[in-house]
C-alpha positions in Angstrom: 109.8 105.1 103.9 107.4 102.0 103.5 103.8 102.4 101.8 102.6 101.4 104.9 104.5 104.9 107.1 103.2 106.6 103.7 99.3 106.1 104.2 100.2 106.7 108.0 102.0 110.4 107.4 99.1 111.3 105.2 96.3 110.1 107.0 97.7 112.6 110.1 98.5 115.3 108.1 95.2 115.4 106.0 92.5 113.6 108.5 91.8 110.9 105.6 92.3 109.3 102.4 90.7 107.3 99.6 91.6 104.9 97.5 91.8 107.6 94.2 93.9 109.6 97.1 96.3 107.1 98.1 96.8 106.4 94.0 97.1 109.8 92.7 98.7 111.2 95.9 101.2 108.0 96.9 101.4 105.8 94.1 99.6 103.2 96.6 97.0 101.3 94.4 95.4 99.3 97.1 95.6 101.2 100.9 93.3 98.5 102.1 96.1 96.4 102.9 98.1 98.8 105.0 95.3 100.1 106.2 94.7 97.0 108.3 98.5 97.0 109.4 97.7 99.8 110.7 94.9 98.6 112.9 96.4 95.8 113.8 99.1 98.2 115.4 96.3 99.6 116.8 95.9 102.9 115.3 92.1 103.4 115.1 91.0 103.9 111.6 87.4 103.9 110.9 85.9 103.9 107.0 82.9 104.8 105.6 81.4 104.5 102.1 81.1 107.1 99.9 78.7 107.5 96.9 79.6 109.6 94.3 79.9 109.8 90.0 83.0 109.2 88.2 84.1 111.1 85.3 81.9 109.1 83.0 78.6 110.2 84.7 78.3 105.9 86.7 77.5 105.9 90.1 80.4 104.3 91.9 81.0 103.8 95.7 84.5 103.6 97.5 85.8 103.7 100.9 87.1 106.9 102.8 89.4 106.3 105.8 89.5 108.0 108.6 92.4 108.2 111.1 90.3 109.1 114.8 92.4 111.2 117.1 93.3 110.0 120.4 91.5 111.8 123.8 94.1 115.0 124.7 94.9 115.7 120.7 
């Protein structure tokens, strides 16, 4: 299974993912990329930032994706 059909299987079994997701979960260090594969098959994936605090107590920011169901699902 490609890293691309990875990011694609979890983003419809959990809703969405993150970048710390797609690491920890997939071993994918950069979904970016194959999230924009994605959209350019036209699966629509919208993303939103996210502010949060990182183990060390610094503010960070990263993207969440979110895989947007189609009308009738």
């Amino acid at each position: 299974m490609s890293n691309k059909d990875r990011i694609l299987k979890y983003l419809e079994e959990h809703g969405t993912i993150t970048t710390y997701e797609s690491f920890n979960e997939l071993g994918i260090t950069d979904p970016q990329h194959y999230i924009m594969l994605l959209r350019n098959e036209e699966y629509n994936i919208t993303d939103e930032w996210v502010h949060g605090t990182n183990r060390v107590g610094q503010r960070v920011k990263y993207k969440r994706y979110r895989l947007e169901k189609k009308d009738g699902e």
